[in-house]
Structure formats: C-alpha cells, structure tokens
N, C-alpha and C positions, 0 to 999 in steps of 0.2 A: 215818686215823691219821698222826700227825705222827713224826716220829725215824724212818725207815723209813731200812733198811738194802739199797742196790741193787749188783747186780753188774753190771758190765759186760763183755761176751765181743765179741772184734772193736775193741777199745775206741781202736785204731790206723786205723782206715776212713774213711771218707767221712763216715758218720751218724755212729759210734763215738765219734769224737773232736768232734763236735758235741756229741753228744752227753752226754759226761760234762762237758764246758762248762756247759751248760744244770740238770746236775744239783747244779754246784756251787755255783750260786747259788740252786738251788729250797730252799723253807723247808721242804717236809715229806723233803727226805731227809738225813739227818745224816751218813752213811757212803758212799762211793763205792767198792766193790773193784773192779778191774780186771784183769782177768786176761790176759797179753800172753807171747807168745814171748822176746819182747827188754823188759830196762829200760827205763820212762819213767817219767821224772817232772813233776808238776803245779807249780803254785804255788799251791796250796790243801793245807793238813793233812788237808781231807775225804776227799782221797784217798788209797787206800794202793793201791800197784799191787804184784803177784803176778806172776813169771815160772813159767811152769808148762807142762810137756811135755802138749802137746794129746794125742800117742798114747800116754798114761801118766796117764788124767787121774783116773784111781782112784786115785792116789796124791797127788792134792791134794783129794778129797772131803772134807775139813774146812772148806776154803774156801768152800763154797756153802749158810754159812747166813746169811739174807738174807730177805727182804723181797719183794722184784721180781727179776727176771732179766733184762736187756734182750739179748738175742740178736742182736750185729750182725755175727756172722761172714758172711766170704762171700770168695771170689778166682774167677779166670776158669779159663777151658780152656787161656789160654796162659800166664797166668803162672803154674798147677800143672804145666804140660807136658802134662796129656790131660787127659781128660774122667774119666779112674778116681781120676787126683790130685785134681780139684779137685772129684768127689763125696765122695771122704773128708774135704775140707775141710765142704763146701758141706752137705751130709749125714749122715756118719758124727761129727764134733768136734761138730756140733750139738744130733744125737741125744742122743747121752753128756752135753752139760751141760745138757742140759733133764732128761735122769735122773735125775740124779745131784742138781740142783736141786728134783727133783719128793719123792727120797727123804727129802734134809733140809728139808723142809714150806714152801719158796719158797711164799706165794700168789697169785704176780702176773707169767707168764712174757709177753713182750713179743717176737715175731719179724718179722724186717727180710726178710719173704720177697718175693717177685714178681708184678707182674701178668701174668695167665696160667699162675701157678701150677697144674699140673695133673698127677694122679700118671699119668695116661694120654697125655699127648702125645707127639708124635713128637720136640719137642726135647728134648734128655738136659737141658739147663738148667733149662728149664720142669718136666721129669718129674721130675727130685730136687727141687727146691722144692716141688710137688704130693705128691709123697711123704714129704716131713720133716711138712708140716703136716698131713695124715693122723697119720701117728705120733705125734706130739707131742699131738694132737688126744684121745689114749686115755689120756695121763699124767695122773696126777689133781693136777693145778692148781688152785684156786678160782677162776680168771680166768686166760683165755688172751687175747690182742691178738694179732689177727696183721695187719701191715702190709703192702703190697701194693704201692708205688710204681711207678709206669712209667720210665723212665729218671732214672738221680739222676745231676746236674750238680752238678760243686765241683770244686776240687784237689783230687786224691789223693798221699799221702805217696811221693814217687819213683815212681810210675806212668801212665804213659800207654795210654791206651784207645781206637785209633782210632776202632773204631765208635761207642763216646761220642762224639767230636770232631764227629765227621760230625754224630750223630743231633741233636747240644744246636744244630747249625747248623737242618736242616734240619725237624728232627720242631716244633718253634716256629713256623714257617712252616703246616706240613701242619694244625698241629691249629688254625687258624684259620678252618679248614672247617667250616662246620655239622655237628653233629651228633663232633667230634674232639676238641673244646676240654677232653674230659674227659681224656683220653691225653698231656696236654702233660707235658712235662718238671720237675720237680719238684727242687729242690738237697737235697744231703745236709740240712744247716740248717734247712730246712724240716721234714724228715721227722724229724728229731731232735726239734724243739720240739713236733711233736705230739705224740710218743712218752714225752716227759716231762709234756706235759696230762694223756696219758691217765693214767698213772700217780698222776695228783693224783684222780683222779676214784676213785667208785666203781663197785662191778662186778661181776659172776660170771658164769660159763660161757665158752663162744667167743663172738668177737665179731671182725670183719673190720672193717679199714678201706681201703677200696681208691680208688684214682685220685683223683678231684679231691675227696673228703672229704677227704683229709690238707691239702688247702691251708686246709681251716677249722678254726686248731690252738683 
C-alpha cells in the first residue's frame, strides 16, 4: 500500500535520524510523525514532529494513528545515571508506544533491539531488550520486525560512547576471523535503510532480522 503513514520514536538517535532521512524520500510513505522530547525541525513538509512527555504518553494517544511504528528509542546506563533509568527508557517508554500503537490498529511495529537480546541474561542491557521483544511479541500487530544489530557506528547528536570508540576500532579487526565476519559492526545508516526496505515490503507475523542480514537492505 502506497500513502502509508509512519511514526517515529527515538527519531533524534543514531538510526532515528537516519532514518526519518530515508523516509522522506521513500514513495510509499506520505507522512512522517515524529515524536521527540525537544523541538525539531526538517526540511521536508512530510514531516510534522510532536513534542510529547514520554512518562505521560496517555495523554498524546491520539498521535499514534499510523501505518508503521518504527521504534528507535534506546539511551545507556550512563547517560540515564543507572540502569532503573535507562530501563524506563529502554523498556518501560517502549512498551507504552508499542501499546498504545497496537491499540490504534498500527499494522507494521518495527524495533531497533539488540544482538543477544535475551529476557534471561545476566546482562540487565541484553535482559530488558529480551524482555521488551517478549512483551511486544504478545501485542497484536499484523507484522512485527524486530532488528538486532551488533554494535551501531555513526555520530551521535552531543554523545560520546567510549565503549563504541574502542569497539568501531577494534571489533572490525576481530571479526575478520573465520567464522566472526557476521558480528562486524554495522552504521546507524545502514540499519535505518534496511528498516525502511522492510517497510516497503510485505508481511505478517514476527519476523527477526539479526547481524549480517541487515547488511543486505
């Protein structure tokens, strides 16, 4: 279906703001929302950006009638201050507009999760990403996407990431190992263009896309 009407959550990120790039040139989406803490603006009329209280987001449920969801929220341990702040981000904001998306009849939810996403691991990172896609997994969607990237390389807006810095040096080196090449590092850019492929395509049920599939958008 062509005129499709997409939201974007996270729309300030790494992939986020690739992302709604990518969306303002695609032919089959006509509308772009964007949904952000702080004002931004495009140079494109496809988009209309929404400032909206992530812990009050019942009070912007009007906003998420639409088409697709592209779900690219996400922040760290350190710049939420702990790991209970940035599972309310990472987890709890998530939850809520996959709901709240599922309630006004979204067919097409799209999430920016993790490789090694797992609801059972020892790392609290990995275990809220393994537990969002569980949960999300039960909302009744016509089509879930859930994304899986190994580490995303790009600028990020005012943020520095040391472990990024290190990993975009060294993990490119590592995964030229036999049997690693599938764990290489991957740019936001990259994972964004796929993220608007799939979108063009059709679909139903869950469906993963994990490590070196995303490099074949």
């Amino acid at each position: 279906m062509l005129n499709k009407v997409a939201i974007v959550v996270g729309a300030t990120g790494l992939v986020g703001s690739h992302l709604v790039e990518e969306l303002i040139v695609a032919t089959h989406i006509s509308k772009v929302i964007t949904l952000t803490r702080r004002p931004i603006s495009y140079n494109s009329d496809k988009v209309v950006n929404h400032v909206v209280d992530f812990n009050h987001l019942a009070q912007h449920a009007a906003l998420f009638k639409a088409d697709i969801l592209f779900s690219c929220l996400g922040t760290t341990k350190k710049a939420a201050g702990s790991i209970a702040a940035q599972r309310k981000v990472d987890f709890y904001y998530q939850l809520k507009v996959a709901e709240l998306a599922a309630k006004h009849e979204v067919h097409h939810y799209l999430l920016v999760s993790s490789s090694g996403a797992n609801a059972n691991s020892g790392n609290a990172y990995l275990q809220m990403k393994g537990e969002l896609e569980n949960t999300v997994k039960e909302l009744p969607f016509k089509r879930i996407s859930i994304i899986q990237p190994s580490l995303l390389l790009g600028e990020r807006n005012n943020e520095f990431r040391i472990g990024e810095k290190l990993g975009s040096v060294l993990l490119p080196i590592l995964c030229m190992l036999p049997g690693l090449r599938k764990y290489r590092p991957i740019t936001g850019k990259q994972v964004a263009i796929k993220m608007c492929n799939i979108s063009k395509q059709s679909g139903d049920g869950v469906e993963y896309f994990r490590l070196d599939e995303l490099f074949n958008s």
